[in-house]
C-alpha positions in Angstrom: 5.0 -18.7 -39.6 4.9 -17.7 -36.2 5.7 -14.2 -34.7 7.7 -14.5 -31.5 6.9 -11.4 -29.0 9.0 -9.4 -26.4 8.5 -11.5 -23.1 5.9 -9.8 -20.8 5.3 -10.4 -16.8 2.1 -11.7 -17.3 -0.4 -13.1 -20.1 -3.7 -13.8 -19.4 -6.1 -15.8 -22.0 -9.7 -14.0 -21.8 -10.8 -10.2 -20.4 -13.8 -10.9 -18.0 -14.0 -10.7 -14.8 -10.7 -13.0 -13.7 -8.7 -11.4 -16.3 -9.6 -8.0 -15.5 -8.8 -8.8 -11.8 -5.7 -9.9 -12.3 -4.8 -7.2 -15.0 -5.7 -4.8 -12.3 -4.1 -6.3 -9.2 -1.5 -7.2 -10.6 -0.1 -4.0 -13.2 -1.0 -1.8 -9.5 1.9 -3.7 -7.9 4.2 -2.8 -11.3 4.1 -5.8 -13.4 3.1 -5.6 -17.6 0.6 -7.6 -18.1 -0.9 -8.2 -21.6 -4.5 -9.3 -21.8 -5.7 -11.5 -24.6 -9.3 -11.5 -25.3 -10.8 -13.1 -28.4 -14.0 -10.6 -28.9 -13.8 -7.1 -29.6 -13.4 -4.5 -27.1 -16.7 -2.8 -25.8 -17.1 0.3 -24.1 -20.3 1.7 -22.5 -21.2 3.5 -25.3 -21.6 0.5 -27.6 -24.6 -0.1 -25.0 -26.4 2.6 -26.1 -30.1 2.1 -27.3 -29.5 -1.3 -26.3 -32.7 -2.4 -25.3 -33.4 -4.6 -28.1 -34.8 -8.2 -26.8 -34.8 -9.6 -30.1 -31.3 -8.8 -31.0 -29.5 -9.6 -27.0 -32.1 -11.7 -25.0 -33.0 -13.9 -28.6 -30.1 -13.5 -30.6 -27.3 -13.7 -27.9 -25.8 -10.4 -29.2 -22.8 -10.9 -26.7 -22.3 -14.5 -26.8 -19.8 -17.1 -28.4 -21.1 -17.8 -32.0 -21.6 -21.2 -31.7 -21.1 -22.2 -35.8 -17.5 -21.0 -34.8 -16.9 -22.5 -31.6 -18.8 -24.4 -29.4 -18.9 -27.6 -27.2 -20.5 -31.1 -27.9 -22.7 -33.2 -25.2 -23.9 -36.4 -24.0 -25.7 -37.9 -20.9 -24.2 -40.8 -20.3 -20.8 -42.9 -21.0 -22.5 -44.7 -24.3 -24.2 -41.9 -25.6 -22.7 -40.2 -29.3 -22.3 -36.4 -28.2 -23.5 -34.0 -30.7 -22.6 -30.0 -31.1 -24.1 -27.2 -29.6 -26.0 -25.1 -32.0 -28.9 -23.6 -30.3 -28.0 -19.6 -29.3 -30.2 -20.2 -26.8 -28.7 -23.6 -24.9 -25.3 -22.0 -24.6 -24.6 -18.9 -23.3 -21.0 -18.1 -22.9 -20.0 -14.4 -23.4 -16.9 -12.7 -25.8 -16.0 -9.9 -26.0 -14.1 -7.2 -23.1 -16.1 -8.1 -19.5 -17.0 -11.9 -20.6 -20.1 -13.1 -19.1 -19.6 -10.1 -16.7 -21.1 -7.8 -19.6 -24.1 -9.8 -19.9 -24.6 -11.3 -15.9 -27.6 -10.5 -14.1 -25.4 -9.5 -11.3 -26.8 -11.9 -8.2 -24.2 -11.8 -5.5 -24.5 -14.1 -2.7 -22.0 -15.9 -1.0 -21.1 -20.0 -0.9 -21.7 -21.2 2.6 -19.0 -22.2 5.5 -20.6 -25.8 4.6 -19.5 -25.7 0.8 -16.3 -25.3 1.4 -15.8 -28.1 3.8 -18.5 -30.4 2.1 -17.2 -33.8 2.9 -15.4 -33.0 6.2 -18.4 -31.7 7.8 -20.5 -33.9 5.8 -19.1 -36.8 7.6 -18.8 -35.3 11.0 -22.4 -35.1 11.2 -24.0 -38.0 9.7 -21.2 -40.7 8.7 -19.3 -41.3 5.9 -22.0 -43.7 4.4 -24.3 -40.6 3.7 -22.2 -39.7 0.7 -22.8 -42.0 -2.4 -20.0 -43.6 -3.7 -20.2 -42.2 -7.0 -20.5 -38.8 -5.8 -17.0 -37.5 -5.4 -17.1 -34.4 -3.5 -14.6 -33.1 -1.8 -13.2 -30.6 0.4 -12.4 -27.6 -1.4 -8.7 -26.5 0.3 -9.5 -23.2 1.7 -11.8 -22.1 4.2 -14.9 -19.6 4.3 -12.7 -18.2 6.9 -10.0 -17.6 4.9 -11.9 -16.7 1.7 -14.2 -14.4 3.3 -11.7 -11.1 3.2 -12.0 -11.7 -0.2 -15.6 -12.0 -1.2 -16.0 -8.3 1.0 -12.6 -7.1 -1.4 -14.8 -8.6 -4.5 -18.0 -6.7 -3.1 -16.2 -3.7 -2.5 -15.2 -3.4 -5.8 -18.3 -4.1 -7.4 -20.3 -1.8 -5.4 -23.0 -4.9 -4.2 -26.1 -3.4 -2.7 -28.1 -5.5 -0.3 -28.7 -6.9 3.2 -27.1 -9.4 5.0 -28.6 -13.3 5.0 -29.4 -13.8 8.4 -28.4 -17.3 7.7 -25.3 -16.9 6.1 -21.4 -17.1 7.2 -20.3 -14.1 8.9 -19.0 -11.0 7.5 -16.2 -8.2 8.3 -17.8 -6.0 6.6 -21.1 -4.8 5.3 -22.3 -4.8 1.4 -21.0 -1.0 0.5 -24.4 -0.1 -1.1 -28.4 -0.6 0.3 -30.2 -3.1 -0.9 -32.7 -2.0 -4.3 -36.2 -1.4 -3.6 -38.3 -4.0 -2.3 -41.6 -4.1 -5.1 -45.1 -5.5 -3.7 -44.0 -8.6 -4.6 -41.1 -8.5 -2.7 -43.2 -8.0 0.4 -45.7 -10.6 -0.1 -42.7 -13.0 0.0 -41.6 -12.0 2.9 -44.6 -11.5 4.6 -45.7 -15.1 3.7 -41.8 -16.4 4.3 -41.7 -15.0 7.8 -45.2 -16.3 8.8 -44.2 -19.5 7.8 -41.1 -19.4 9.8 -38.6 -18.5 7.5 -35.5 -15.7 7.2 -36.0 -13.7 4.1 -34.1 -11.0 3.1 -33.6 -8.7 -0.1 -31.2 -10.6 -2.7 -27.5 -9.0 -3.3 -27.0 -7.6 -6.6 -24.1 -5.5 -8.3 -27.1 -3.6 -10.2 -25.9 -0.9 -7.6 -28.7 0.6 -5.9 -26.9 4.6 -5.8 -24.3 6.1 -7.1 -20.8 4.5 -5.6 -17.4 5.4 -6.3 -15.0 2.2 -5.5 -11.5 1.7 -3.5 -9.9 2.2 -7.0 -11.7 5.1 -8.0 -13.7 3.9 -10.6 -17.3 5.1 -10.5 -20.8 3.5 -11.1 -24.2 4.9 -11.4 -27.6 4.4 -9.7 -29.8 1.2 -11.2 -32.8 2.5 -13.6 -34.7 -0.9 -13.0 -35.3 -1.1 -16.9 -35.1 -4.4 -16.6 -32.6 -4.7 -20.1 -30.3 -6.2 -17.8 -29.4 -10.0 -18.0 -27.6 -11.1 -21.5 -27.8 -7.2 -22.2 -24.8 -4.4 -21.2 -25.6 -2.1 -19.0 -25.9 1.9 -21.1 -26.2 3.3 -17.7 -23.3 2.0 -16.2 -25.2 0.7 -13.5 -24.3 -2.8 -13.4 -20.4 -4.0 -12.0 -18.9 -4.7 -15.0 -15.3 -5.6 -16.1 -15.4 -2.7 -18.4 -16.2 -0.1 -15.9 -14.5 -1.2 -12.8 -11.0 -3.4 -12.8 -10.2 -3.1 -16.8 -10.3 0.9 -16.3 -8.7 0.3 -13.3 -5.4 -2.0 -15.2 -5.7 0.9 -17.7 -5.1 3.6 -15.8 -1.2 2.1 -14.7 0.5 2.6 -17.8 1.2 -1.3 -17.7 -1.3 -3.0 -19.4 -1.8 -4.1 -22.8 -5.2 -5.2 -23.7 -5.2 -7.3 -27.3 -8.3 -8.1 -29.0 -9.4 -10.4 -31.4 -7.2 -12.8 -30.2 -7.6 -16.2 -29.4 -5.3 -18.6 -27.6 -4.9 -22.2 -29.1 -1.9 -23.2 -26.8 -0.4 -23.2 -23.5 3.4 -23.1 -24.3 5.0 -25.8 -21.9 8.4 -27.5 -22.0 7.6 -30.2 -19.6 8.3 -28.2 -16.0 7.1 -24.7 -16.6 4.6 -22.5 -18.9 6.8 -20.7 -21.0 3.9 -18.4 -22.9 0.8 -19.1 -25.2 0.3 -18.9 -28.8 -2.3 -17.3 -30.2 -4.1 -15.9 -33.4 -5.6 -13.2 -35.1 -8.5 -13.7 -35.8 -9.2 -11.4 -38.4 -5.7 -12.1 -40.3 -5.2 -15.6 -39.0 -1.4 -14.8 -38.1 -0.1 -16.8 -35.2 2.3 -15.2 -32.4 4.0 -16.4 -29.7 3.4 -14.3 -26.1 6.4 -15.7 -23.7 5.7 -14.8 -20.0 7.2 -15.3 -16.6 3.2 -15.5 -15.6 0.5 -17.4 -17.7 -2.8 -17.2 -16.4 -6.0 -19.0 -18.1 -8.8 -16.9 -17.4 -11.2 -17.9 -19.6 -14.7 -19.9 -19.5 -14.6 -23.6 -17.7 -14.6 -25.0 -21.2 -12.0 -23.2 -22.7 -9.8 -23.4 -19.5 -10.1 -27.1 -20.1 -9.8 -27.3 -23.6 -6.1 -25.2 -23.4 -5.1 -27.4 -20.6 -6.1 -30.6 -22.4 -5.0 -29.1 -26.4 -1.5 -28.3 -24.6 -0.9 -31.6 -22.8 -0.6 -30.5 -19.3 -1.9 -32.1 -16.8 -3.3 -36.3 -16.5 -6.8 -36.0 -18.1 -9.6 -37.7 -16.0 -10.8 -41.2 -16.9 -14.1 -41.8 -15.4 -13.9 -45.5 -15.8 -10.4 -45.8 -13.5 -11.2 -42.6 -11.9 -7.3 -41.4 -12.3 -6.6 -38.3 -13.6 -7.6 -34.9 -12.6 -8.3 -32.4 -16.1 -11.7 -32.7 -16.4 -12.9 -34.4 -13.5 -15.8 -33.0 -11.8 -17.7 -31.1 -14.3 -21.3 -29.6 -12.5 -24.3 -27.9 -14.5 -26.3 -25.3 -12.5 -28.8 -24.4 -15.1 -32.1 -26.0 -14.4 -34.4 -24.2 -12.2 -37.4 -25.3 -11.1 -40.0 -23.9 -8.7 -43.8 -22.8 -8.9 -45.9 -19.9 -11.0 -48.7 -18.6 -9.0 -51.6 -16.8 -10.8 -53.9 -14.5 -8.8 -57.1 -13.2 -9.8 -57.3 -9.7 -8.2 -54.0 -8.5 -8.0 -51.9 -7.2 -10.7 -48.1 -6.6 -10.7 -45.9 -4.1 -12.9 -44.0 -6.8 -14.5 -41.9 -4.5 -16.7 -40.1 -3.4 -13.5 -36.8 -4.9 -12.9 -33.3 -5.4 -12.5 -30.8 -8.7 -13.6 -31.1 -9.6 -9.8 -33.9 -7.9 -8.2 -36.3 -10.0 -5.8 -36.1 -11.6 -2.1 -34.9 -15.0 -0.9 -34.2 -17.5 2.2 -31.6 -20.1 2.8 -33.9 -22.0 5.6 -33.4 -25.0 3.8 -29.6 -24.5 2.0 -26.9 -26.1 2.5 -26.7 -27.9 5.9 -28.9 -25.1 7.3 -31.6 -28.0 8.0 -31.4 -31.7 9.5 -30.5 -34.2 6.4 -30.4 -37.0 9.3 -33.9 -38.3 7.5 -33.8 -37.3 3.8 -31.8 -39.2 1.0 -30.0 -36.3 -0.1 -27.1 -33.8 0.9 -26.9 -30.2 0.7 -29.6 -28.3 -0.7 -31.2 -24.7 -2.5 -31.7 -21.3 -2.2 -36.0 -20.3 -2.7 -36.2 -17.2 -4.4 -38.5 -14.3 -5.7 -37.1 -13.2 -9.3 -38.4 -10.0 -10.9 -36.0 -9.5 -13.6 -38.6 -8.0 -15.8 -41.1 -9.9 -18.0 -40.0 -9.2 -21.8 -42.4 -10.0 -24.3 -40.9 -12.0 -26.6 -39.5 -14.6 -23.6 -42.6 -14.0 -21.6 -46.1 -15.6 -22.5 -47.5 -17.1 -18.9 -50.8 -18.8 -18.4 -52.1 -21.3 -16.7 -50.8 -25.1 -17.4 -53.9 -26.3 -19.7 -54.1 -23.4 -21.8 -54.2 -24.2 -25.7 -50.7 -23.3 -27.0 -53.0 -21.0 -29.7 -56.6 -19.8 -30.6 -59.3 -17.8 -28.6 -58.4 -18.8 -25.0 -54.7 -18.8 -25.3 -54.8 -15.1 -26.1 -57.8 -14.3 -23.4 -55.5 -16.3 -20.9 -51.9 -14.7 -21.9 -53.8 -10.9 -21.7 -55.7 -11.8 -18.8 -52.5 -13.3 -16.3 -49.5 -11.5 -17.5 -50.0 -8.7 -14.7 -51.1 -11.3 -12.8 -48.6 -13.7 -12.3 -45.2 -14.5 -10.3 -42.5 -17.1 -9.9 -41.2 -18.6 -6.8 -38.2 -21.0 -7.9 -34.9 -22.5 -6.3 -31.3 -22.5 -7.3 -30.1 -25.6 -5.6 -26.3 -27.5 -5.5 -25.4 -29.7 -8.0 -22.4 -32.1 -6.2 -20.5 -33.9 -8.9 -20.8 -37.5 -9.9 -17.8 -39.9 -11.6 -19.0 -40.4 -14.4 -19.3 -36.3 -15.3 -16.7 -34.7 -16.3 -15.0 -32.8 -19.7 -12.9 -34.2 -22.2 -11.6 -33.5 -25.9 -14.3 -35.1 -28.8 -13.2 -37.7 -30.7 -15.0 -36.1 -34.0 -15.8 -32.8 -33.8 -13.5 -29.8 -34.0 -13.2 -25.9 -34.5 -12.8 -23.6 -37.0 -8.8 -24.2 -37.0 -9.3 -28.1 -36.3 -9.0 -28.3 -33.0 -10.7 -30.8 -30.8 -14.3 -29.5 -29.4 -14.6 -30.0 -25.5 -17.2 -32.8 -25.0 -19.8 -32.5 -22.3 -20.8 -35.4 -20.0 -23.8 -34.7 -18.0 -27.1 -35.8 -16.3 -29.4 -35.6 -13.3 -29.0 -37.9 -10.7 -31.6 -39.5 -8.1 -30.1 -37.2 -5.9 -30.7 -34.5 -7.9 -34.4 -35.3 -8.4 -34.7 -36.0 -4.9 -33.5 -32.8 -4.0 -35.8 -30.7 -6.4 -38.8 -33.0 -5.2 -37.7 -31.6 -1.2 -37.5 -28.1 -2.5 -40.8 -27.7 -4.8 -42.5 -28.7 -1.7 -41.4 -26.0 0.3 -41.9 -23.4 -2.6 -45.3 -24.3 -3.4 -46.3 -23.7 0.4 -44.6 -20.1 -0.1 -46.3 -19.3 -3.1 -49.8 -20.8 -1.4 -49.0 -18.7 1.4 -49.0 -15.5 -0.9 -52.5 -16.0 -2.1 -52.0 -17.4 -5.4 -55.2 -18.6 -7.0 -53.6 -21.2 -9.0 -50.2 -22.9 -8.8 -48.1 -24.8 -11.7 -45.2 -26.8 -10.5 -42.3 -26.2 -13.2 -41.1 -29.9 -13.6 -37.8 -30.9 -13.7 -36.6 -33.1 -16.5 -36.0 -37.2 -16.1 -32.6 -36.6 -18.1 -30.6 -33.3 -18.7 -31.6 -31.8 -22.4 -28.3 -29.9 -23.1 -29.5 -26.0 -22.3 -26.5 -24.4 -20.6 -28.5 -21.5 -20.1 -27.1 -19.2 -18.0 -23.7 -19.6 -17.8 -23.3 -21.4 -14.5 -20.4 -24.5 -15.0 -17.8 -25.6 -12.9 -15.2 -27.9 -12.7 -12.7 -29.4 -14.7 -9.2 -28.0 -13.0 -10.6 -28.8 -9.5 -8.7 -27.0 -6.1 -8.2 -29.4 -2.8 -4.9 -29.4 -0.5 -3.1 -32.3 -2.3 -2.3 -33.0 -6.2 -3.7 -36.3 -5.5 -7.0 -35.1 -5.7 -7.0 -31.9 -7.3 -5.7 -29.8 -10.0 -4.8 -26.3 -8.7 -3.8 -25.1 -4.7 -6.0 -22.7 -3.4 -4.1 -20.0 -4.8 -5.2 -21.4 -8.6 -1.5 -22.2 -9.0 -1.2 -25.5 -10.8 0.8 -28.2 -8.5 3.0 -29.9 -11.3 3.3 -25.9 -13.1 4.1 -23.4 -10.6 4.0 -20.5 -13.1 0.6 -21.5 -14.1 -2.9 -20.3 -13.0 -6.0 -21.2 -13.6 -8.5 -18.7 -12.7 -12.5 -19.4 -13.0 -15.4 -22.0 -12.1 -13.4 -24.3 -13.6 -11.8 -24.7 -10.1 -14.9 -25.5 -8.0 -15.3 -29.6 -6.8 -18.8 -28.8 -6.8 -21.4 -26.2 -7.8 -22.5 -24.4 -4.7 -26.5 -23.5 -4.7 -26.4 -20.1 -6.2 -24.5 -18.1 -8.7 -21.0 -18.7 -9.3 -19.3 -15.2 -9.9 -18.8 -13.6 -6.4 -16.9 -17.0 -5.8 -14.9 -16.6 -8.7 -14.2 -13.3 -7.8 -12.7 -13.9 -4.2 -11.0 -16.8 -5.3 -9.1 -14.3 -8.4 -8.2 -12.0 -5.8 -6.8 -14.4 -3.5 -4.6 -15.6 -6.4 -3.7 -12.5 -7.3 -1.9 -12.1 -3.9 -0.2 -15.8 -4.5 0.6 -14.5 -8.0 2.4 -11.4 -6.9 4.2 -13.3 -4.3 5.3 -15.6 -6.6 7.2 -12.7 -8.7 8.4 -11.1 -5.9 10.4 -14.2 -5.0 11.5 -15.7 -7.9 9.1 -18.8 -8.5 8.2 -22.0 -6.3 5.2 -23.5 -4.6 3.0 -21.1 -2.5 1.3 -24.5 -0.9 3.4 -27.1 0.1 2.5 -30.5 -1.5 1.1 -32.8 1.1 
């Protein structure tokens, strides 16, 4: 039996960082909104003593058990997709702050170019430089009119760094200095700048000093501990939903936060959302939630899925290419780059932060001439020093035995001794990729299990090929004694490592081509939003969540908008 609920404002379907953003924006401007999260509610305390590798960096303490819930996946068309099991190859977080519990915090920015990708694409080289099966797209919006958001998302996350010198422009700067810069961190610039390129310290919401934020809520200075990615933060150091926009939607008297509740439905009677239902999942008793507002902000996967389960919206067919739910499904998780070893320097490698470490764009996006390579867009080339753990962290030189005498003379003798140069690079989205409901496999309450369809493409290989070229001169140029290329992968193995997806309820300017306006509004549902990666056409060449962020508060504005005036479009269908 189900339990029908007073109707509410607004419900939203997960409590990271889009739900938290809307909870916040919109109960300031007076609305109730009640926010649905399937995990448990975490507090900073629950951080405490936290430093644990086996149990969070191992064990994926704040992840999605996967024997309850996870996704199947495949390469290609013909391929049988299995489930994924492995803690390690999915990482998708639960729990009050989502994956923004867990992030490493890495801010940057998408580029001008990204947004415009096709457009200016073809305005510089011709139409016949795209692919044919590569279906990007324009994305709708601007960086110009996105860009007073990524500053609002900054602002409230405290960022600390410097600008990219190659980057779009800003109105304003990051609120917080950028963290130290380690001896590392200066031979990558040093050899970076003699070599011709733009370095600069990487943006990170492990906020360098104590910062109070527009709303008042407060975050502390950055220990470098290095317990930082896939681990909470105990020193409330780290921009995290749960000390910044939940407190925030807290502190207005007009938000309800349930836990342990996951939605299975979109409630739809053919022209608007008219709720969700959802269930306990510790007493397995379904309710009803009717709202003026529904909001998906959840994971790209489950965004889909709800979309899909509740028969809204046509679902992609990547044989006939109609359809839009599901199209355009990008992985950002493989990166690949060079390890140099040196013989008379040694490093403090337990030093470290989620996102400490330097970086250049030189050869991002269209920063460089593509008139002469087979390939479009590019990577970022970056210095990580997130702190070498030593259960993840074992490096010697390519040759070593995997055990006996020299293995451990090798893995004593380089682990001081050793850093990483890698790149982050853009993954544009192919037909034949996308997300769609498995044929066989299902969920604890039967439920169809999203299935993955996914592999590298020539010009994926092509790219990484441009980009290792470039690194391994960097890391030469730092005096490394020896260098190992980290290879990429002929095919795509099925680690979705760090929670970087996008796609599936794609934004453009038209429902021909896209799922959502560029207020996340749905075209066909005007009282339904879908927040998330799950809106990008492609998957810029760095981390998703300061995108996510600006796009949340932008549709926060639509969303408010919308119940001040009773409903309707806020883009006009072309």
């Amino acid at each position: 039996m189900v339990t029908k609920l007073p109707k509410v404002d607004v419900v939203t379907t997960g409590m990271g960082w889009t739900g938290g953003i809307v909870a916040a924006e919109l109960t300031k401007a007076g609305y109730h909104v009640v926010g649905l999260e399937r995990g448990v509610e975490r507090s900073i305390e629950d951080y405490l003593h936290g430093h644990d590798e086996l149990k969070y960096n191992i064990h994926k303490e704040l992840m999605q058990k996967l024997t309850k819930d996870t996704i199947t996946f495949r390469n290609t068309l013909n391929d049988t997709a299995k489930p994924v099991r492995d803690e390690g190859a999915l990482v998708v977080g639960t729990g009050t702050g989502g994956g923004g519990a867990h992030w490493g915090g890495q801010t940057y920015r998408y580029f001008p170019y990204d947004f415009e990708i096709r457009s200016k694409t073809i305005e510089k080289y011709g139409e016949g430089k795209i692919p044919a099966d590569v279906t990007i797209q324009d994305w709708g919006i601007t960086y110009d009119e996105i860009e007073p958001y990524y500053s609002k998302f900054e602002q409230m996350a405290g960022i600390s760094g410097e600008p990219d010198p190659l980057a779009g422009h800003r109105s304003i700067d990051y609120p917080t200095p950028p963290l130290k810069k380690l001896p590392q961190m200066k031979m990558f610039h040093e050899a970076s700048e003699k070599l011709g390129y733009h370095p600069f310290v990487v943006p990170t919401a492990n906020v360098s000093e104590t910062y109070t934020n527009p709303d008042g809520e407060t975050l502390n200075a950055c220990q470098y501990c290095a317990f930082c990615g896939n681990y909470g933060c105990e020193y409330g150091a780290k921009a995290d939903p749960i000390v910044t926009v939940i407190p925030t939607a807290k502190k207005t008297g007009n938000f309800e936060l349930r836990t342990n509740s996951i939605v299975t439905r979109v409630l739809y009677d053919g022209t608007k959302a008219t709720g969700v239902l959802y269930k306990d999942t510790r007493t397995g008793e379904e309710f009803e939630q009717p709202a003026d507002l529904v909001v998906l902000t959840s994971y790209i996967f489950n965004n889909v899925r709800l979309l899909l389960l509740s028969g809204i919206g046509k679902p992609y067919n990547p044989k006939t290419g109609e359809g839009i739910i599901g199209k355009n499904y990008t992985d950002h998780h493989t990166i690949t780059g060079a390890i140099g070893y040196f013989e008379e320097k040694k490093f403090n490698s337990y030093i470290g932060t989620g996102s400490l470490g330097s970086a250049f764009n030189d050869f991002n996006a269209d920063n460089f001439d593509h008139a002469n390579l087979d390939f479009i867009h590019g990577g970022q080339i970056e210095l990580h020093l997130f702190g070498n753990e030593p259960i993840s962290n074992n490096p010697a030189p390519f040759g070593t035995p995997t055990w006996g005498k020299e293995f451990k003379k090798n893995s004593l003798h380089y682990f001081y001794r050793n850093l990483s140069v890698v790149s982050q690079r853009a993954i544009l989205p192919h037909k034949d990729h996308y997300l769609d409901l498995d044929p066989t496999y299902t969920d604890d309450y039967g439920d169809p299990l999203i299935r993955v369809t996914f592999d590298y493409t020539e010009m994926d290989h092509k790219r990484n090929e441009f980009l290792v070229e470039k690194i391994n001169e960097v890391v030469k140029e730092m005096g490394a004694d020896i260098i190992d290329i980290i290879p990429m992968a002929e095919h795509f193995g099925g680690r979705f490592t760090f929670q970087h997806d996008g796609g599936g309820v794609i934004m453009g300017d038209s429902p021909e081509n896209s799922a959502v306006n560029n207020y996340m509004q749905m075209w066909d549902v005007d009282n339904l939003f879908v927040c998330g990666a799950s809106a990008f056409p492609h998957f810029g060449p760095t981390n998703p969540t300061p995108t996510v962020g600006a796009l949340a508060y932008r549709a926060t504005e639509g969303m408010i908008e919308y119940l001040k005036n009773g409903g309707g479009p806020l883009v006009p269908k072309k």
